[in-house]
C-alpha positions in Angstrom: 10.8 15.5 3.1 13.8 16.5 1.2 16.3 14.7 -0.4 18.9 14.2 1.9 16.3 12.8 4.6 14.9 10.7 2.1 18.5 9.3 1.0 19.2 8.5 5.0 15.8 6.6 5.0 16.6 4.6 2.1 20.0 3.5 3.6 18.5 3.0 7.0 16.2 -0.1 5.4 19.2 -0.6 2.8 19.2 -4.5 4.4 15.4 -4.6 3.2 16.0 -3.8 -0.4 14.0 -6.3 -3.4 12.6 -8.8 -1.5 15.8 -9.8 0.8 14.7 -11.6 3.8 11.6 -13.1 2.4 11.4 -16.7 2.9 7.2 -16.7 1.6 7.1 -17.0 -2.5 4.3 -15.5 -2.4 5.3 -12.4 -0.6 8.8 -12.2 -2.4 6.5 -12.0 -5.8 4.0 -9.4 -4.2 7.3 -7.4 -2.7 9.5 -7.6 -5.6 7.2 -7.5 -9.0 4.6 -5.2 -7.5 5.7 -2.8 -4.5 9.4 -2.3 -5.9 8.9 -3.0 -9.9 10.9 -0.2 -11.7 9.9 -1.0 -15.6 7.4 1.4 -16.7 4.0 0.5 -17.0 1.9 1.6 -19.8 0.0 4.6 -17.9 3.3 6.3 -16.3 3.6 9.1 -18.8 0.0 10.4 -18.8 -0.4 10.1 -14.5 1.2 12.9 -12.6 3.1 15.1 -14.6 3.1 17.7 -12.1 2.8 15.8 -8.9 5.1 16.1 -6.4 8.1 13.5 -6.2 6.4 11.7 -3.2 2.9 11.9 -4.5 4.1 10.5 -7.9 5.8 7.6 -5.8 2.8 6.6 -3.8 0.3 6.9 -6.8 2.3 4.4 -8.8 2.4 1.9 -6.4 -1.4 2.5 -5.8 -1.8 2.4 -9.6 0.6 -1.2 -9.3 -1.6 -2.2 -6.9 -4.9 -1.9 -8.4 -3.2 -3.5 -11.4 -2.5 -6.2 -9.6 -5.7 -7.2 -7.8 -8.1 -5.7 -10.5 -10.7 -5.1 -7.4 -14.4 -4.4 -8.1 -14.6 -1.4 -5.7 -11.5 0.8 -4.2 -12.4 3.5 -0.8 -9.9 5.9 -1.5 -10.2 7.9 1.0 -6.7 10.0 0.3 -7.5 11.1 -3.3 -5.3 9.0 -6.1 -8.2 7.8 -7.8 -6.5 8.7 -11.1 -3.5 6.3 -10.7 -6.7 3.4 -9.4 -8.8 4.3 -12.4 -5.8 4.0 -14.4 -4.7 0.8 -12.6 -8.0 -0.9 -12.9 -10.1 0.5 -15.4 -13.6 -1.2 -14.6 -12.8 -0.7 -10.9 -15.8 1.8 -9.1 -13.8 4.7 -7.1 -15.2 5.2 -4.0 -14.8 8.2 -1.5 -16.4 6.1 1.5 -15.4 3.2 3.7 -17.2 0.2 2.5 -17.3 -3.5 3.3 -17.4 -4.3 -0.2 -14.0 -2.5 -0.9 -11.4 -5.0 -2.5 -8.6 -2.2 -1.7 -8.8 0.1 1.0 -6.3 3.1 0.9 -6.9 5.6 4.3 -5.1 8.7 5.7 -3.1 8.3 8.9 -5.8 9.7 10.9 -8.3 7.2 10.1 -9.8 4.9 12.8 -7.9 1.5 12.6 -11.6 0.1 14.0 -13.3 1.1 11.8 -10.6 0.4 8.4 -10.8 -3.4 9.9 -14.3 -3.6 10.3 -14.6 -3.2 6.7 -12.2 -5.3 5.7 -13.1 -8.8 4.9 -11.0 -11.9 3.9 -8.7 -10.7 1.3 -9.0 -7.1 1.1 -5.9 -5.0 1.0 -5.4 -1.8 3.5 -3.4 0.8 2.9 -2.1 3.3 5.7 -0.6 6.7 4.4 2.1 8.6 6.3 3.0 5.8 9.1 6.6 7.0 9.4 5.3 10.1 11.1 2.0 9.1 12.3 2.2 5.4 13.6 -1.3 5.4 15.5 -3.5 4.1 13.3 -0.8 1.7 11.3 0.2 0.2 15.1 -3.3 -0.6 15.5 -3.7 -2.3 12.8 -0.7 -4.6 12.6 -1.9 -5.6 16.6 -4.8 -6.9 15.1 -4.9 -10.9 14.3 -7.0 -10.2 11.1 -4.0 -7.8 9.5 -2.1 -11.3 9.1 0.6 -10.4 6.3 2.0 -6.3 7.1 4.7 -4.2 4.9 6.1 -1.0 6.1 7.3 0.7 3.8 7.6 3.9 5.9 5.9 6.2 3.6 2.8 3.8 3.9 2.0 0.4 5.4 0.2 -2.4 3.3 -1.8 -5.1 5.4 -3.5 -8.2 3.9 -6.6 -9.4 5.4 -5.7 -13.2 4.7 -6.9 -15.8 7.6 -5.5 -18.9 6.5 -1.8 -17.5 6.7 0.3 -17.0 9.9 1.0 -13.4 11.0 4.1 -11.8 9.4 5.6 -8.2 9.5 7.9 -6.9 6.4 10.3 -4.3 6.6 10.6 -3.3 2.6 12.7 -0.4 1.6 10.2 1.4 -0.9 
């Protein structure tokens, strides 16, 4: 993607920008302090150098994200275990789909069946690539266990939270 298509997406969702919209406190927090924080954290200058621009992007947030929930096990199944290991230090990196993954983060070609089958209450999914390849991410946002969804077009976050009603963000990452 180069820049100018990446400038047009960013005004496209330019309504979406920090949180606006967000009547939940708890996903204003999650949205504004953690998907779109712009301070730099402590591990920025040592994690991907030479990455490309979007692969730099996507790692920090996965490196926020870990951060943030400090999970036990992560299935990255897209390779940025780096940024996770750097996010969450005592956190096992894991190549394969388990049950006992805290944060699941899976290429757009993944089967949505089996990503929610392994999620339980509380774990975190992460869908690469859904502005391009919105199978698997469509599937999942169908399901009643995916209850709170972001799209942030370059990849899609659902939470695996019963308890809360079913909502869809638009977030311009």
């Amino acid at each position: 993607m180069n820049r100018l298509q990446q400038a047009l997406v960013w005004l496209s969702r330019i309504g979406h920008c920090r949180g606006f919209g967000i009547q939940s406190p708890t996903d204003y927090r999650f949205v504004r302090y953690v998907v779109n924080e712009h301070w730099p954290y402590y591990a920025y200058e040592q994690l991907g150098r030479d990455d490309h621009w979007q692969r730099r992007k996507l790692g920090r947030l996965y490196f926020r994200l870990a951060n943030e929930l400090q999970p036990p096990l992560v299935a990255d199944l897209v390779g940025y275990a780096d940024y996770l290991q750097a996010g969450c230090r005592r956190a096992r990196i894991s190549q394969e789909l388990s049950a006992e993954a805290a944060l699941i983060i899976a290429p757009p070609t993944a089967s949505a069946e089996s990503l929610l089958q392994a999620a339980r209450p509380g774990t975190m999914l992460v869908v690469e690539d859904i502005g391009r390849r919105p199978g698997c991410w469509t599937a999942i946002t169908a399901q009643p266990q995916a209850t709170v969804t972001y799209d942030l077009y370059y990849c899609g976050i659902a939470i695996c939270l019963p308890q809360r009603t079913k909502q869809h963000y638009i977030v311009n990452f």
